[in-house]
N, C-alpha and C positions, 0 to 999 in steps of 0.2 A: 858325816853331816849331822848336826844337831835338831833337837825335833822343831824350832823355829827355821831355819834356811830348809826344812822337806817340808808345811806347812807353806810357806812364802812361795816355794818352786809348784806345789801341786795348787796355788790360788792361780796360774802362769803371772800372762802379763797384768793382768787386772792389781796384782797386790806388786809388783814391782817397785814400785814406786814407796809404796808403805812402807811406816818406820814399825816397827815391834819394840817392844820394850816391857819389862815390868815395872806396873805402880803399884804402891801396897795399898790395901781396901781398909776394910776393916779388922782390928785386934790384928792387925801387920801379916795379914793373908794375901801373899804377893799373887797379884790378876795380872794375867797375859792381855795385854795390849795393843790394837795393830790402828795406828791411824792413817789417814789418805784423805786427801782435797784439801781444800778451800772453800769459805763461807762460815756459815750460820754452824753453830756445832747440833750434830745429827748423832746420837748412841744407838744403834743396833745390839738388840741381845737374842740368843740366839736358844733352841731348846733342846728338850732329849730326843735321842741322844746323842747330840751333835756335838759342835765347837764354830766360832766365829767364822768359819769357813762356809756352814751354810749359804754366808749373803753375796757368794763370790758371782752369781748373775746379777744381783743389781748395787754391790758397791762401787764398782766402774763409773757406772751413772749417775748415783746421787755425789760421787764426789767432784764431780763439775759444778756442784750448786752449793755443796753443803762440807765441811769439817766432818767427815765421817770415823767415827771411833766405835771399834766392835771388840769389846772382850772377850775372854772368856771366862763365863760365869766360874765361880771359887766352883771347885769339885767335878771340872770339865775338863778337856782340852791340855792345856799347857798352865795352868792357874795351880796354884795351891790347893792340897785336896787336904786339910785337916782332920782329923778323928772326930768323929761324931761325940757330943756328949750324953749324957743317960736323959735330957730332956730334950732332945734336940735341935737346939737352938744354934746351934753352928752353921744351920742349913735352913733355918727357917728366910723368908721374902723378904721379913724387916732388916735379918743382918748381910741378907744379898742385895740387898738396894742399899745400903749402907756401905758396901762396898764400889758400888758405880759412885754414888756423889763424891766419896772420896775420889775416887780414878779423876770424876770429871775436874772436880775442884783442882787436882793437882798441874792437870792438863791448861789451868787459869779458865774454865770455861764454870761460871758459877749458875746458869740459866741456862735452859738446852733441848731439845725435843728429844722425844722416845719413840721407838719402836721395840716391841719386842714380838717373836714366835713362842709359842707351846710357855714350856718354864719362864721363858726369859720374858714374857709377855705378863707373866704373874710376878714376876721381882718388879717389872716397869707399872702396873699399876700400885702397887704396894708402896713404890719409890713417891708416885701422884697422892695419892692421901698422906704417907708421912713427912715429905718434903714439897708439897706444893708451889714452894716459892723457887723450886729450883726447875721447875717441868712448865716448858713452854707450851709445847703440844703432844701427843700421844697418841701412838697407834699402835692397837692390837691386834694379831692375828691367830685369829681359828683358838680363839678359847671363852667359854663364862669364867664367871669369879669361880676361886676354888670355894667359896661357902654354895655354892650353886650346883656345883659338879657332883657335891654332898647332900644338901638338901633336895635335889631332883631326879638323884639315881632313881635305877629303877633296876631289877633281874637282868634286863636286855641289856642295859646298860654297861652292869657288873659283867656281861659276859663281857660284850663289844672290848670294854677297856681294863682288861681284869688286870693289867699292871697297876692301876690306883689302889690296889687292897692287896696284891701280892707283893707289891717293894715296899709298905707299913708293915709290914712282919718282922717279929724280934730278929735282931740279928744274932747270928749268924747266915738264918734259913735262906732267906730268897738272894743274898750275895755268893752263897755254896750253891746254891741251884742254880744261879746266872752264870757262875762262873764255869760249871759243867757241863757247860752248853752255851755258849759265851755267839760264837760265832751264827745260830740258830736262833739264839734269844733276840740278836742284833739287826738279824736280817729282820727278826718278826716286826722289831719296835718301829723299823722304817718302815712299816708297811700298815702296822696302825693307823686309827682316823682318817681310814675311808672305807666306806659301805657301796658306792655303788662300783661294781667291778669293769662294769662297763666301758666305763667312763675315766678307769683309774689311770691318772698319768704318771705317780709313785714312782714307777720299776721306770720310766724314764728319767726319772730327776736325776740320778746321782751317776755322774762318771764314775767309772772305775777307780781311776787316783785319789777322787774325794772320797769316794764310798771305805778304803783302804786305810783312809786317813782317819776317816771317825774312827774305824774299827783299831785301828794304833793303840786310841787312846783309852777303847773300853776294855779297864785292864780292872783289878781288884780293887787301885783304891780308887780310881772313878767309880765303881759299882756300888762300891759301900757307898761314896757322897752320893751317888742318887738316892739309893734305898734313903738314906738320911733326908735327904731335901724332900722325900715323898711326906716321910714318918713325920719331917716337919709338919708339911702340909696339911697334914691329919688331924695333927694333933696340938697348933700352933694358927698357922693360917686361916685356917677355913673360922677360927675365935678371933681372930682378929678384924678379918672380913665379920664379921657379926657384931661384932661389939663398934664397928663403924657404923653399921646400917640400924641398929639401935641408938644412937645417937646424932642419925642425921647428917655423919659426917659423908661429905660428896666431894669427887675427883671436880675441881676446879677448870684443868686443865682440858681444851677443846680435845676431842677425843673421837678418834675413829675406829671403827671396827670393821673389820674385815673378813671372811670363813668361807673355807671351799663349799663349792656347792656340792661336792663329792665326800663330804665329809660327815664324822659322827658330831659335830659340832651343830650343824645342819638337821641333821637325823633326829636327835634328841633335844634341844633348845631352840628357843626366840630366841637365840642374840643379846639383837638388841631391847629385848622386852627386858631381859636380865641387866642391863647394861643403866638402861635407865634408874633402877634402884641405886647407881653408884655415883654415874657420873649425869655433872647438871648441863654440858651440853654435849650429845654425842651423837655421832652420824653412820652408817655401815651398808655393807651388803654383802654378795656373793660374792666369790671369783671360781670364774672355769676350771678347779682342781679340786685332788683335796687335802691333806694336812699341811703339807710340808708347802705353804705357799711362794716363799721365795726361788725354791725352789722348781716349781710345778709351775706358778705360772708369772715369771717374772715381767715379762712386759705388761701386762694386766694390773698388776701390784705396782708398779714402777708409776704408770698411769695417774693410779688412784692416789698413793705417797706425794706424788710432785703436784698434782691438784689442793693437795692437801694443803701439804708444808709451805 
């Protein structure tokens, strides 16, 4: 069985129906594709270190209303995972949103709303200030801007989420360290962004088949593209985010934000205090979990999206 028909089978019946396919993105970086329903076209992008399967609690649902299309980001899942270049701009937001408006464009949908989690929430805002005319509305979960994430560290912080400084390390280092330890490193990243233990719904979220299937896919060269799409981050994104807000440029598109209350997102930032410096209309709050909100608390999310959209 090919890695699309175990993918399809472990979404069960919810992706039944979905077509798969590959469209090529950007510089002909062929993106894994899966769409389902009818309506308004809706892109879910999904973050680390997952694959479009995260949305497999509330795709079902919005595609009763909405054209639901969830890739997987270039260097994820089933997507082309390309060699990083010595700037790394292979993996930086500008050429991962460049990759979605292709997809959407190809799919004939030229105007579209966003969703994204974790990474895929920072390619969808990135996608909103460089292509504005293509983003109808937009919602984010459980993240600030990566210039924010940068500019408001703090020690706590650096410890809380010590993968933002250890996957920027030259490579070879932190893809030979993830990789010898591949299966411990993987467990830890799902369990990431969230602080209160109490409360953690995490070690709920992920069925076994799903949990099995991320893990498929973190193989060496998904490791490297993340290390890559970090090192972008670093050293790419968080200047681009800056040299927007130096210039006053602002996400256009109505914009909501979302973040567990159980979360480091929660722990160390406003939000939407953050949020305002970007975007000129945008609305947010809590939800009962914490990082992985799709996952953790989908009828809450679902809720607030269909209110939305």
């Amino acid at each position: 069985m090919n890695a699309i028909a175990a993918s399809l089978r472990v979404g069960g019946l919810m992706f039944e129906t979905a077509t798969h396919r590959f469209i090529q993105g950007a510089n002909g970086v062929a993106i894994h594709t899966v769409v389902m329903g009818e309506g308004e076209p809706l892109l879910l992008l999904h973050g680390h270190p997952e694959t479009y399967l995260m949305w497999h609690k509330v795709a079902g649902d919005l595609a009763h209303r909405f054209t639901v299309v969830m890739c997987d980001l270039r260097g994820y899942g089933d997507s082309d995972k390309p060699e990083g270049l010595p700037d790394h701009s292979t993996y930086s937001k500008r050429i991962m949103a460049e990759d979605c408006i292709a997809v959407m464009g190809k799919l004939g949908f030229d105007r579209f709303s966003v969703m994204g989690h974790d990474r895929g929430a920072r390619v969808a805002y990135r996608m909103a200030l460089d292509h504005p005319e293509a983003v109808n509305k937009l919602v984010l979960l459980d993240i600030v801007s990566t210039y924010d994430m940068y500019a408001l560290s703090s020690a706590e912080f650096a410890k809380a989420l010590f993968h933002w400084y250890l996957l920027t390390q030259d490579e070879p280092f932190p893809e030979d360290l993830i990789l010898s330890s591949r299966k411990m490193y993987f467990r830890n990243a799902l369990h990431i962004g969230r602080y209160n233990s109490e409360n953690d719904t995490s070690s709920e979220a992920f069925p076994q088949e799903v949990y099995d299937e991320y893990l498929r896919h973190y193989n060496m060269e998904c490791i490297h593209a993340i290390c890559e799409e970090y090192r972008a981050g670093e050293c790419i994104d968080r200047f681009l985010d800056k040299e927007d807000l130096d210039a006053g440029k602002k996400i256009t598109a109505e914009t909501l934000v979302l973040w567990g209350a159980n979360g480091l997102v929660e722990k160390f930032f406003n939000p939407l205090q953050c949020w305002l410096k970007f975007c000129i209309n945008v609305q947010g709050r809590t939800l009962p979990c914490g990082h992985f909100i799709p996952e953790e608390a989908p009828i809450p999310l679902l809720a607030e999206v269909q209110r939305f959209l």
